[in-house]
C-alpha positions in Angstrom: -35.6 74.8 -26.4 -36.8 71.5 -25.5 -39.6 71.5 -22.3 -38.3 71.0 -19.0 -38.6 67.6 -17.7 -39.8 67.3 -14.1 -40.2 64.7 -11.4 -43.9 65.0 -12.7 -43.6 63.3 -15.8 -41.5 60.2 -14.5 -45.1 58.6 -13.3 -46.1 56.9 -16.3 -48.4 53.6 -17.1 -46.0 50.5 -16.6 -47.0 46.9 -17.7 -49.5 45.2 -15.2 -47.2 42.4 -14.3 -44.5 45.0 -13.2 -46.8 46.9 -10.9 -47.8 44.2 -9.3 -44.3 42.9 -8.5 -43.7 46.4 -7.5 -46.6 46.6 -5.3 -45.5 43.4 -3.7 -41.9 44.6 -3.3 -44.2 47.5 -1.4 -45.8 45.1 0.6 -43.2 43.6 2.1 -41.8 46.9 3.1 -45.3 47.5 5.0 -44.8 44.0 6.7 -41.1 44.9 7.8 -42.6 48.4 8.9 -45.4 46.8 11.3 -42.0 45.3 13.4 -40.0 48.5 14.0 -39.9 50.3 17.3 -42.1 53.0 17.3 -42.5 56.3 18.8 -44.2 59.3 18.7 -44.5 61.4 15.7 -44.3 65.0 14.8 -46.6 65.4 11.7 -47.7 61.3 12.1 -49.2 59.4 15.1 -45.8 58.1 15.2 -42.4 57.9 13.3 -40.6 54.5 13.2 -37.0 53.2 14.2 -35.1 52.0 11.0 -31.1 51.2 11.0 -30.6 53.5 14.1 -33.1 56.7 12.4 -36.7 57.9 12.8 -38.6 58.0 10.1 -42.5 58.7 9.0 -44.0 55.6 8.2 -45.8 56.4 5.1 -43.8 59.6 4.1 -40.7 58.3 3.3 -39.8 55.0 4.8 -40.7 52.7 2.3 -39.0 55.1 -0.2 -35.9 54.7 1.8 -36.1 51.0 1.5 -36.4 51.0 -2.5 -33.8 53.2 -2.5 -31.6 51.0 -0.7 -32.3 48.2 -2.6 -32.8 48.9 -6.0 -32.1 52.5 -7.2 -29.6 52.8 -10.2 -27.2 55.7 -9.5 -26.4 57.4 -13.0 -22.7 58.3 -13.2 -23.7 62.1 -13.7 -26.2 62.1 -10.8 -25.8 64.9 -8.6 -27.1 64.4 -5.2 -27.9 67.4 -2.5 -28.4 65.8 1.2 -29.7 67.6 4.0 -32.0 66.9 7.5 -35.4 68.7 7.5 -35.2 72.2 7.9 -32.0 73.1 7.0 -32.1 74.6 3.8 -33.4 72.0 1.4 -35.5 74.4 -0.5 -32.5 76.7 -1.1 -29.6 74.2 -1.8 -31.7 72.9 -4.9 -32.4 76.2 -5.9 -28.8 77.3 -5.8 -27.8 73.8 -7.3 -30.6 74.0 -10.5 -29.3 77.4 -11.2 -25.4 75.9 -11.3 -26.5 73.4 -13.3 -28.4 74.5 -16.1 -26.8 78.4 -16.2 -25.8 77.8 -19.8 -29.6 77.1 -20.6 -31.3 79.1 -18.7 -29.4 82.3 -18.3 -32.4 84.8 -18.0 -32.4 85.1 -14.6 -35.3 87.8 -14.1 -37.9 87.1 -16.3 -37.7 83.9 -18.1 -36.1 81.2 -15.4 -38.0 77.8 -14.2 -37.4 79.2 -10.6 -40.0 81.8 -11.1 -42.6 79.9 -12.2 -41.4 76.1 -10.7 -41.0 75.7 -7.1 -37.4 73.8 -6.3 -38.9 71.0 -5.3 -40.8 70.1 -8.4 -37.1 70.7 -10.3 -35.3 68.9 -7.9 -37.2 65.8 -6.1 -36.8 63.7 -3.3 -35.8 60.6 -4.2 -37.4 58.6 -0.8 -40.4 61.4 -0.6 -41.4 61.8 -3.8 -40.0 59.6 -6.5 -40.5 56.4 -4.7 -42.6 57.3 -1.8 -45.2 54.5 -2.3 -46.7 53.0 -5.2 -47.2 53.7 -7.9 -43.6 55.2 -8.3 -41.7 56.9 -10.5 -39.7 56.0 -13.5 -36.3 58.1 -12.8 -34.9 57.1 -15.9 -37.4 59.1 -17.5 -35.6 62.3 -16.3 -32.6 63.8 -18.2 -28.5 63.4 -17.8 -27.4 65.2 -15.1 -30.0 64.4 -12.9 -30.5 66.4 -9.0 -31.9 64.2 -6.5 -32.6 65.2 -3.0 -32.5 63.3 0.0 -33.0 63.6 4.0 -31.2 60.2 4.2 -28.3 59.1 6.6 -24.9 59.0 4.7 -24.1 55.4 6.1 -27.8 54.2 4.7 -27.2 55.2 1.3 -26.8 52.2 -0.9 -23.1 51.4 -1.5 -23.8 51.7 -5.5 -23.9 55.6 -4.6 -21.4 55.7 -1.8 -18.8 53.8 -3.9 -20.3 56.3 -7.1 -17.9 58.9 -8.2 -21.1 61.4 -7.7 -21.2 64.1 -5.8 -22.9 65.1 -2.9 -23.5 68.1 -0.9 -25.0 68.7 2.5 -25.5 71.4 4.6 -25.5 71.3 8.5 -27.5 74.3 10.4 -27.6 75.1 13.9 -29.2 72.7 15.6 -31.9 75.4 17.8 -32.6 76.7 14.2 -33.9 73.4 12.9 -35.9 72.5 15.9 -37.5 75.8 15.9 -38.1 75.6 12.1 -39.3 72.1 12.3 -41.7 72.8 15.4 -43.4 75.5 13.1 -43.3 73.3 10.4 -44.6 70.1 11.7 -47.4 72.4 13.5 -48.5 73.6 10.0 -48.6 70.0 8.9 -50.0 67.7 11.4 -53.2 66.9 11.0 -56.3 68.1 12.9 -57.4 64.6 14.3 -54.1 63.9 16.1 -53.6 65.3 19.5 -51.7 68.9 20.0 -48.0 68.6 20.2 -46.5 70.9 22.6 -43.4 72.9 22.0 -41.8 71.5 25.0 -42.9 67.9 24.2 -41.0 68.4 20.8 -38.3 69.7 22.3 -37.7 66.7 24.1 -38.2 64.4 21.5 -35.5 66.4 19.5 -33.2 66.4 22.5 -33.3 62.4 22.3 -33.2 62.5 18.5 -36.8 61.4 17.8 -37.3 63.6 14.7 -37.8 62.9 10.9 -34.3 61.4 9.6 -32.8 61.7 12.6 -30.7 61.9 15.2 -29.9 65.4 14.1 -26.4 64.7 15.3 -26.1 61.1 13.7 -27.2 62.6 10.1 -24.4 65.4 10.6 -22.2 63.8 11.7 -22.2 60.7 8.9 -22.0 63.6 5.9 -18.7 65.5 8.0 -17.2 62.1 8.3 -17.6 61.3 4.2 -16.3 65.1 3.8 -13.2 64.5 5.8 -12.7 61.0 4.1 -13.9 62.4 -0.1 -13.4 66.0 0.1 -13.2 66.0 -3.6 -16.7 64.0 -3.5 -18.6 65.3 -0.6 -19.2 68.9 0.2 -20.1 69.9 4.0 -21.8 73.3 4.2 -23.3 75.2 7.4 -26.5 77.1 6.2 -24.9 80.3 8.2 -21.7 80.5 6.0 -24.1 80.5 3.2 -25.8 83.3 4.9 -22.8 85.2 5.3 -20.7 84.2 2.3 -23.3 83.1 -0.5 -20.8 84.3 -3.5 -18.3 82.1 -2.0 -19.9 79.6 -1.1 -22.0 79.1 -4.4 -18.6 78.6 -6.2 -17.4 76.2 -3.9 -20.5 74.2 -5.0 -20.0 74.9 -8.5 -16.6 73.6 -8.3 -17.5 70.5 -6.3 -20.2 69.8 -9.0 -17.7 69.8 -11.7 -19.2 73.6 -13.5 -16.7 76.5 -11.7 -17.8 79.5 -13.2 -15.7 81.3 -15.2 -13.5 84.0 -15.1 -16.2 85.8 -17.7 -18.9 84.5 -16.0 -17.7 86.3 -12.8 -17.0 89.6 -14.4 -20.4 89.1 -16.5 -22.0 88.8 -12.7 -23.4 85.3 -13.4 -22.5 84.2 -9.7 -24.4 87.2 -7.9 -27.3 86.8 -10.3 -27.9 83.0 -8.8 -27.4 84.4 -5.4 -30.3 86.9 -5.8 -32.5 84.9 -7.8 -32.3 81.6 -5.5 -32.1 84.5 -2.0 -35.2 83.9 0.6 -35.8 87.4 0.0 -36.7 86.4 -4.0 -38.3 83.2 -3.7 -40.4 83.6 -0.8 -41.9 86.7 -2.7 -42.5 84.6 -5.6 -45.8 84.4 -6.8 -45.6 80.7 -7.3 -44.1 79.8 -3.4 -46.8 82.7 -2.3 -49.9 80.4 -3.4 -49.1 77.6 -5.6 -48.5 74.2 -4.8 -45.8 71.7 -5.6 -47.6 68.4 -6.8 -44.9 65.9 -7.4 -46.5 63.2 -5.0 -49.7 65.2 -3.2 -50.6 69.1 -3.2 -48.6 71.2 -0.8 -48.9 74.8 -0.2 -45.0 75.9 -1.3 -45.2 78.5 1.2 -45.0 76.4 4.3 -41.2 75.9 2.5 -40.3 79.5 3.3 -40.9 80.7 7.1 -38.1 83.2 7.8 -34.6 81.8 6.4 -32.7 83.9 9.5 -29.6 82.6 11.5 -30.4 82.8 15.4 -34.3 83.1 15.2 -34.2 80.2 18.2 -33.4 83.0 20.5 -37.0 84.0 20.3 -38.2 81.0 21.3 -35.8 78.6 23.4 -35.6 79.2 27.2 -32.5 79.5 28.6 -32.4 75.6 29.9 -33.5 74.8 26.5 -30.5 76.6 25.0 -28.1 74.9 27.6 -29.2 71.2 26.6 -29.3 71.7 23.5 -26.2 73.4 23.8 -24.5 70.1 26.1 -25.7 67.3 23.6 -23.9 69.2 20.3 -21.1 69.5 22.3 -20.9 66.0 23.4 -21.6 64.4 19.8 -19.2 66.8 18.3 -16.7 66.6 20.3 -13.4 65.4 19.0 -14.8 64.7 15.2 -12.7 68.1 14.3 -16.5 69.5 13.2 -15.9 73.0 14.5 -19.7 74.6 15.9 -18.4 76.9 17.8 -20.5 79.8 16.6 -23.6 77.2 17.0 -22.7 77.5 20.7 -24.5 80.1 23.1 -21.7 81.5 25.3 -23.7 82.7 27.8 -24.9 80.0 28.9 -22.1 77.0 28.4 -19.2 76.4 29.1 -18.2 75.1 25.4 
């Protein structure tokens, strides 16, 4: 069986005269930067306002410019879209295992899951592939290739909106991703920036001043592309995954083109997938307990995997907290026929 190709192996020497038109394509993404309304950051000094979303500055901002620009969409390409937080890790798990079932189909001891974390399998294409210079050579990496991305539907370049590829997101309860991104953003932020308070992110949250956001916006762009290419775009919510994982893994099989079959789910091929790529399994992985994905810089895997629970917001999110955040969901999604009811907290809104 031929080695496993990763995101790691697309950096490769290129001619001189290339980098340097590369680096100056670069540059001019720095200079376009330097003019953007600014604001404070989570895990940055401060993020940066670009076609109506926040992002970092140096992660992933002049990735999302390349991308725009001048990625080449592959007529297999599989691409899994989420915003930060809300089950990234686990949607390219899931999506790896569909994928490559048929070559890897030892799903206890000899899998690239249990040694690889999902991220090196499956890479961003704005945070790692093209995150700054020197970038990667994605033609380098095999037919079908799964890319990742935290960007807005509408800022995707029309060569993959117009693309026959598909693409699948998944939406999570707003309080869970600003709780999960607090923690996470705490973890990462470094030491010589000054302490950002829970309630200080909160309200940069509640006015959509987070990494690849407006939350809402993001969702809202990928429901939109569901309702219009339903056979194209698949629109998830991480807590139907958490209920109905079997189901919900064949609905992504079958989106992607690879329903399992009827053999397959007698053989149990569906519920093997769901255990190996479960939060229970990976997080107790010896490789997302201490090892570190290095597809761009070293970083712990285990800050990936916090708790993976529906409703842990309720042990941190005051009761006028809930309500706001409660308010604003309501008003975005209001009328889009994106039904969050069981997003909503009852007790304290009139929803």
């Amino acid at each position: 069986m031929a080695a496993l190709i990763t995101a790691q192996n697309c950096f490769v020497p290129r001619p001189k005269e290339e980098e340097e038109e590369i680096e100056r394509i670069y540059k001019g993404y720095r200079d376009i930067m330097a003019t953007l309304p600014k604001y404070r950051g989570w895990s940055t000094l401060h993020l940066c306002q670009y076609q109506g979303f926040w992002f970092q500055p140096k992660i992933g901002l002049e990735g999302v410019m390349w991308v725009q620009q001048r990625f080449k969409p592959r007529p297999t390409d599989v691409y899994l879209a989420t915003n930060p937080k809300s089950g990234t890790t686990w949607l390219k798990a899931i999506v790896f295992s569909i994928m490559n079932r048929k070559r890897y189909n030892n799903f206890t001891t000899d899998h690239p899951l249990l040694k690889l974390s999902p991220h090196e399998v499956v890479p961003f294409m704005e945070l790692d592939l093209f995150r700054t210079t020197p970038i990667a050579d994605p033609e380098i990496l095999p037919s079908p290739r799964i890319l990742a991305t935290h960007i807005a539907y509408n800022m995707l370049p029309e060569s993959i909106q117009n693309s026959s590829c598909p693409i699948v997101y998944i939406c999570r309860n707003p309080k869970d991703v600003f709780v999960s991104f607090w923690q996470f953003s705490v973890k990462m932020r470094p030491k010589d920036l000054p302490e950002l308070s829970f309630e200080e992110a909160f309200d940069l949250f509640c006015h959509g001043v987070t990494p690849c956001g407006p939350f809402w916006d993001q969702a809202l762009g990928y429901w939109k592309a569901s309702v219009e290419f339903p056979n194209r775009v698949l629109f998830l919510k991480y807590e139907d995954m958490k209920t109905e994982p079997l189901l919900c893994t064949k609905r992504i099989a079958e989106l992607l083109g690879q329903p399992f079959s009827l053999q397959e789910e007698e053989n149990g091929i569906v519920q093997e997938i769901v255990k190996l790529c479960s939060f229970e399994n990976m997080s107790n992985l010896e490789v997302n307990r201490n090892g570190k994905s290095r597809v761009r810089a070293e970083v712990k895997n285990d800050v990936f995997f916090r708790q993976g629970k529906v409703g842990d917001w309720k042990n941190h999110l005051t009761d006028e907290m809930i309500e706001r955040l409660d308010q604003i969901t309501k008003h975005k999604f209001d009328g889009t026929g994106l039904i969050v009811d069981t997003w909503i907290d009852h007790h304290t809104s009139d929803y």
